[in-house]
C-alpha positions as CSV (number, residue, x, y, z in Angstrom):
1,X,1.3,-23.3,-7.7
2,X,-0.1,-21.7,-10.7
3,X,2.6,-22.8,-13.0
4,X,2.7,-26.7,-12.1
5,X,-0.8,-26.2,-15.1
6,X,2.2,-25.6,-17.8
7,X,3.2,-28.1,-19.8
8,X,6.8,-28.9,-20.6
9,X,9.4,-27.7,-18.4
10,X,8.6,-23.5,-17.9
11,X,10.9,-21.7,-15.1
12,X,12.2,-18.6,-13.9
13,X,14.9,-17.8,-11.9
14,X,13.5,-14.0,-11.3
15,X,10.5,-15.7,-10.1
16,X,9.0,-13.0,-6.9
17,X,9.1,-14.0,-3.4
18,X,6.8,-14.6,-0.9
19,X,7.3,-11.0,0.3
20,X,6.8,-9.7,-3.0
21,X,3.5,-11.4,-3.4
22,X,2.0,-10.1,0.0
23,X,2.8,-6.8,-1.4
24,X,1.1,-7.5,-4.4
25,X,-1.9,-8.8,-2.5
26,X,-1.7,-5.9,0.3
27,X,-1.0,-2.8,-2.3
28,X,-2.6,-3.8,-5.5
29,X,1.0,-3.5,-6.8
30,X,4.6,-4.9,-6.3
31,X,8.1,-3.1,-8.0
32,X,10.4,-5.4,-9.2
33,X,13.7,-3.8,-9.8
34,X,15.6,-5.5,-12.1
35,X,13.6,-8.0,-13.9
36,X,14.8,-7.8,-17.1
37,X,18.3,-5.9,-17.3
38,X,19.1,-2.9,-19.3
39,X,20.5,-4.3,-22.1
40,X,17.8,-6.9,-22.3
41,X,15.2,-3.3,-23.1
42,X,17.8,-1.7,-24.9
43,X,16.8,-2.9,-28.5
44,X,13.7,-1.8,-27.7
45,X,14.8,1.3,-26.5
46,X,16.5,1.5,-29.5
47,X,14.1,0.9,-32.5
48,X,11.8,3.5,-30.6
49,X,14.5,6.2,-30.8
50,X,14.7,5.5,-34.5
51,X,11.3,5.0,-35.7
52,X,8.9,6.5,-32.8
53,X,5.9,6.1,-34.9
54,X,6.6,2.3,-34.4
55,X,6.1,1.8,-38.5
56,X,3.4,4.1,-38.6
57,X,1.0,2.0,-36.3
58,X,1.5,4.8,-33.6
59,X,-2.0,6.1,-32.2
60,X,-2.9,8.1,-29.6
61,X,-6.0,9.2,-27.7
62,X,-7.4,12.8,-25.8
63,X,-6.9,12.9,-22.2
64,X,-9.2,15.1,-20.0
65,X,-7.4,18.4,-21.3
66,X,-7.7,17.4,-25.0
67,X,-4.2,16.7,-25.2
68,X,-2.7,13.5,-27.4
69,X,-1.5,10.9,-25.4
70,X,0.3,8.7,-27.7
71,X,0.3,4.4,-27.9
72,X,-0.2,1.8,-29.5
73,X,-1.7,-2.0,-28.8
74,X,-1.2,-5.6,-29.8
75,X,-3.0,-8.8,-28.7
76,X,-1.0,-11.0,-31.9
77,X,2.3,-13.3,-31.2
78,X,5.1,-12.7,-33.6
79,X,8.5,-13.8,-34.5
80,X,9.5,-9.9,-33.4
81,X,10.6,-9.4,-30.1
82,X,7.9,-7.5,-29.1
83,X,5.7,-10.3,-30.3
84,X,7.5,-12.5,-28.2
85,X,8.3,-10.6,-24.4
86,X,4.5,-10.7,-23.6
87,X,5.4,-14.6,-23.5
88,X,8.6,-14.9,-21.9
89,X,8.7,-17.3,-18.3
90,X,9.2,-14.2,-15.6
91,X,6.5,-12.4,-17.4
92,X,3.8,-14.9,-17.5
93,X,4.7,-17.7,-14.5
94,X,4.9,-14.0,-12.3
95,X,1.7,-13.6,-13.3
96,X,0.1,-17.0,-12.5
97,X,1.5,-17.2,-9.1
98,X,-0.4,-13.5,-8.3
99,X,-3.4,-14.2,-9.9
100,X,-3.7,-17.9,-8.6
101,X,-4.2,-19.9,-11.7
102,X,-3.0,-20.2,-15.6
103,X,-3.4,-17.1,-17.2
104,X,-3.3,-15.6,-20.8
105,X,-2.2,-12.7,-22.9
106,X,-4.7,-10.1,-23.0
107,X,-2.9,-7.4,-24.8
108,X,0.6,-5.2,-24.5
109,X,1.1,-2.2,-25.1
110,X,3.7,0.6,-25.3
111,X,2.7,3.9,-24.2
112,X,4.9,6.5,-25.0
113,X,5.9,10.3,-23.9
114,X,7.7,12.2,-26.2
115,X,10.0,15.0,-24.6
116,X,7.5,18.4,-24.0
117,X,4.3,15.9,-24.8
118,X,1.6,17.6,-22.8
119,X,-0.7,13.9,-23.2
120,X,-2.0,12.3,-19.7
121,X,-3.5,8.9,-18.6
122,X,-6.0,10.5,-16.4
123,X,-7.0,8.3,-13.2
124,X,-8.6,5.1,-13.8
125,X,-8.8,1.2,-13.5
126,X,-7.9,-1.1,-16.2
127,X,-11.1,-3.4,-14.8
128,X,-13.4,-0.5,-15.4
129,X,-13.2,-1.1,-19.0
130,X,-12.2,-4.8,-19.5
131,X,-15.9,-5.7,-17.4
132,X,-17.4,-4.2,-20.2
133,X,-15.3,-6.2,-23.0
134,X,-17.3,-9.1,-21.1
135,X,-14.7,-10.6,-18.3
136,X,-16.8,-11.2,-15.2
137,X,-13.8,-11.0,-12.9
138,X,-11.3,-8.6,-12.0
139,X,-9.0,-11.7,-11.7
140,X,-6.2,-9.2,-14.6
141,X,-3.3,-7.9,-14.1
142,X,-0.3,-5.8,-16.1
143,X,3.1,-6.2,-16.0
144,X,4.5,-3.1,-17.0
145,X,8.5,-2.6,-17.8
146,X,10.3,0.3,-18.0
147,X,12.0,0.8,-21.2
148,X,13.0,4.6,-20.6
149,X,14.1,5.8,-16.9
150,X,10.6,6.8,-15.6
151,X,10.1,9.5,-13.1
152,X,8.1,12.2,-12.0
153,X,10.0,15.1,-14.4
154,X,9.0,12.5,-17.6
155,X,5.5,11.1,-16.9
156,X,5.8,8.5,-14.7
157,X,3.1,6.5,-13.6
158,X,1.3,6.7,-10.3
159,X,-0.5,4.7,-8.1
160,X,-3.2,4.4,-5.0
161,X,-1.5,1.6,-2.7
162,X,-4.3,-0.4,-1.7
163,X,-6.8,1.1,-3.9
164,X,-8.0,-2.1,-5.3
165,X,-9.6,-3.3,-2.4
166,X,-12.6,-0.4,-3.4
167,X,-14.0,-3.1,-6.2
168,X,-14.6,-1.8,-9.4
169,X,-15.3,1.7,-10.0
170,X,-17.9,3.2,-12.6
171,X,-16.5,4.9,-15.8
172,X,-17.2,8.2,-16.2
173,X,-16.8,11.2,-18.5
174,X,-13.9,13.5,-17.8
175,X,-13.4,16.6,-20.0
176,X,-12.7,15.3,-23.1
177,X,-12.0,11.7,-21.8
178,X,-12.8,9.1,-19.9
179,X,-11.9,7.9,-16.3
180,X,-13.0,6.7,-12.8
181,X,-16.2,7.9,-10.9
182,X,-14.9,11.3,-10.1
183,X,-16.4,11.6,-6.5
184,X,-15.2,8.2,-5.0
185,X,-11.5,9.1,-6.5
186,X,-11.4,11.9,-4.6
187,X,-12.4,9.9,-1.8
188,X,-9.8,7.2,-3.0
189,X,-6.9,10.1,-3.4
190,X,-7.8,11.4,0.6
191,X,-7.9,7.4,2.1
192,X,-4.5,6.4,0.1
193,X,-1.1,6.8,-0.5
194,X,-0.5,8.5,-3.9
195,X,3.1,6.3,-4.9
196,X,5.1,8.3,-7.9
197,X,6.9,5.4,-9.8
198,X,11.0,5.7,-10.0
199,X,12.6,3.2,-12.4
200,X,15.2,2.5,-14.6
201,X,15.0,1.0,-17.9
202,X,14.3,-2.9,-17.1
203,X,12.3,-2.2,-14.1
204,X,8.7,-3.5,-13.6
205,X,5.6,-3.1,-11.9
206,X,3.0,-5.5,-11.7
207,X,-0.5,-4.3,-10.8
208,X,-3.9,-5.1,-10.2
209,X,-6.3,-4.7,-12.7
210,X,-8.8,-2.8,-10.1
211,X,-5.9,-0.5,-8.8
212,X,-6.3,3.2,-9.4
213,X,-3.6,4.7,-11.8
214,X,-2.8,7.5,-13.9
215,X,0.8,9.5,-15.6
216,X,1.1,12.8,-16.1
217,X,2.6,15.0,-19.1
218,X,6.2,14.6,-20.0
219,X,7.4,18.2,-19.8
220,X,11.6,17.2,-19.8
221,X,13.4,16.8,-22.5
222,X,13.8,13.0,-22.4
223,X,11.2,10.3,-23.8
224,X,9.3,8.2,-21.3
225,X,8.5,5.0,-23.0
226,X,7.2,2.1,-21.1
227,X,5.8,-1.9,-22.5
228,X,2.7,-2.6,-20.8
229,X,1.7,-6.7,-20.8
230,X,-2.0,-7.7,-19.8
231,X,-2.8,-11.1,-18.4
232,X,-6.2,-12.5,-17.3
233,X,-7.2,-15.9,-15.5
234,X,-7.5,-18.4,-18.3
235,X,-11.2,-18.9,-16.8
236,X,-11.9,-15.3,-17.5
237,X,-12.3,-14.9,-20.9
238,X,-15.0,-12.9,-22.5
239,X,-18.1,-14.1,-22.6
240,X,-19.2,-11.7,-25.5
241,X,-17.5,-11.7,-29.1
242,X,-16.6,-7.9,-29.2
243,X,-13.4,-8.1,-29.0
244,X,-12.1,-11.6,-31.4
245,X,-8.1,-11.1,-30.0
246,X,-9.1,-11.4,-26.5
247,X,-10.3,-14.5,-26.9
248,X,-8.5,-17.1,-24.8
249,X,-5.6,-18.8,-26.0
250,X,-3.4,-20.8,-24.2
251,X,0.5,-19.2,-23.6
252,X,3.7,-21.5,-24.7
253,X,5.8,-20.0,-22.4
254,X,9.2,-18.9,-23.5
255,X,12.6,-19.0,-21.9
256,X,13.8,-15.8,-20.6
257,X,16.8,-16.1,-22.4
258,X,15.2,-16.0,-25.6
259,X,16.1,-11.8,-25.8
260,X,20.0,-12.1,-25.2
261,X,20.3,-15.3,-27.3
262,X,18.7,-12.8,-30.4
263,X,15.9,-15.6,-31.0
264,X,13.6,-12.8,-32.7
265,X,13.7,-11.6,-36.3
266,X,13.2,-7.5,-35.5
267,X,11.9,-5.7,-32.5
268,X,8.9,-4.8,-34.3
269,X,9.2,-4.2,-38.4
270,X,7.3,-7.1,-38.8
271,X,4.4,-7.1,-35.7
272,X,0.7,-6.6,-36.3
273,X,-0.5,-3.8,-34.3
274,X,-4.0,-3.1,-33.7
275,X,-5.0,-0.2,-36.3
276,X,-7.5,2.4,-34.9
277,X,-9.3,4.7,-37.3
278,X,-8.6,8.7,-36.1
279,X,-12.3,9.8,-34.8
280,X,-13.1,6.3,-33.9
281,X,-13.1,5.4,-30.2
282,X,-11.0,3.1,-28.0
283,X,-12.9,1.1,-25.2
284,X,-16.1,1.3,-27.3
285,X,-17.7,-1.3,-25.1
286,X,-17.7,1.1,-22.0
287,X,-20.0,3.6,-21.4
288,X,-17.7,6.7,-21.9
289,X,-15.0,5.3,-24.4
290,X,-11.9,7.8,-25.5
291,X,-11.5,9.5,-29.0
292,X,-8.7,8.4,-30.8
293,X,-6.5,11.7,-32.5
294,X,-4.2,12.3,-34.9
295,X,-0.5,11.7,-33.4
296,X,0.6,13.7,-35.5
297,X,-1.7,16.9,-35.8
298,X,-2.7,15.9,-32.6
299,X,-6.3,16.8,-33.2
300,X,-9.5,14.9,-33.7
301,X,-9.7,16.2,-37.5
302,X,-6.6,16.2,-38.6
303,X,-6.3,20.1,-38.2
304,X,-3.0,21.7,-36.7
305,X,-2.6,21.4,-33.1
306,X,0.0,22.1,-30.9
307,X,2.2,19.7,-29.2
């Protein structure tokens, strides 16, 4: 196994089983009710009800329509807690056993639908952009948890089961964003199952970094906030400097009862965020990168738009 690489004496006891792992394999994706339990999101939860501009470090970007889809990245460790669950055993052990080998922290991420947000991820593969930060495999993968109850009323994401066995896709423009080769997802959308993602808060999905995804607009009155942790194969790094925090760096893995024992100093008061300048692009690497907006006017220049 993946994990006998770790030094010291990381386990699990949520580690997935066999079955879990053929899905993974078969689908380009596995849910896994349950890992982490409500209260263990809850501060999370929490600190986003009471500051959802996450200390100001809240960014967002246009979908295809021009609308502001709102998030905000990290690739730094902290003492917060958010600096720390990228870390924890079930998160990153998981992730060796499905991708086969040690792997590292890429970057997390929430992303985050406020009630009658009209923002989209429009359909696309997380590979189609990390080949062009310089990883020659698609040998990635997120875990992402469900800190809000996620379902189709709020935004919740969606998938192509078995999508990932296409290979990587071509970025293309679309509208006023950026997403998958347009005529093979159509293709894609005809050949596979669309899956619509119902969890509770503590749920998680892991998926392939070559699987087709997207969320729509949160049009209830309830926030839809979700923590998104990127791994890659530790033989994967970059091979270009582009991108300094994607470096690799190897993971002490944490126990997974570091959250209820309170070993963190804040969820995220203290946490370096990735800034992005409004204008500026996100995935400049790619061919067809996304404009980064105001989340607050919701416009590219800071002029009122509607929300």
């Amino acid at each position: 196994m993946a994990s006998n690489a770790r030094s010291g004496s990381a386990s699990s006891a949520h580690m997935l089983s066999a079955a879990q792992r053929e899905t993974y394999h078969r689908d380009g994706f596995v849910i896994v009710p349950g890992l982490l339990a409500a209260d263990e999101v809850a501060p999370i939860a929490a600190a986003c009800r009471e500051d959802p501009s996450i200390g100001g470090a809240i960014c967002a970007i246009a979908d295809s329509s021009g609308n502001a889809q709102d998030f905000v990245q990290w690739t730094e460790r902290s003492d917060d807690l958010i600096g720390l669950m990228p870390y924890i055993a079930r998160l990153v052990l998981n992730a060796d056993a499905l991708i086969g080998r040690e792997v590292y922290h890429w970057h997390s991420k929430f992303v985050m639908k406020p009630p009658k947000s009209a923002g989209r991820f429009d359909w696309h593969q997380d590979y189609g952009y990390w080949y062009y930060e310089g990883c020659l495999l698609p040998d990635m993968l997120t875990a992402m948890i469900a800190v809000d109850a996620m379902d189709r009323e709020n935004g919740g994401l969606q998938l192509l089961r078995g999508s990932h066995k296409m290979g990587r896709l071509d970025v293309q423009r679309v509208g006023a964003a950026s997403g998958a080769d347009t005529e093979r997802l159509a293709l894609a959308k005809a050949r596979y199952e669309l899956v619509h993602c119902e969890l509770a808060p503590g749920d998680a999905i892991f998926f392939d970094a070559l699987t087709l995804h997207a969320s729509g607009a949160n049009p209830s009155t309830r926030s839809r906030t979700a923590l998104h942790c990127s791994y890659s194969a530790a033989d994967n790094a970059p091979f270009t400097d582009s991108a300094p925090g994607h470096r690799y760096r190897p993971i002490e893995v944490l126990p997974d009862d570091m959250i209820r024992a309170g070993r963190w100093s804040s969820v995220f008061r203290n946490h370096e965020f990735i800034k992005l300048d409004v204008g500026g692009a996100v995935h400049g690497d790619s061919p067809i990168s996304f404009q980064v907006v105001d989340p607050v006017t919701r416009s590219p220049g800071g002029g009122a738009a509607p929300r």
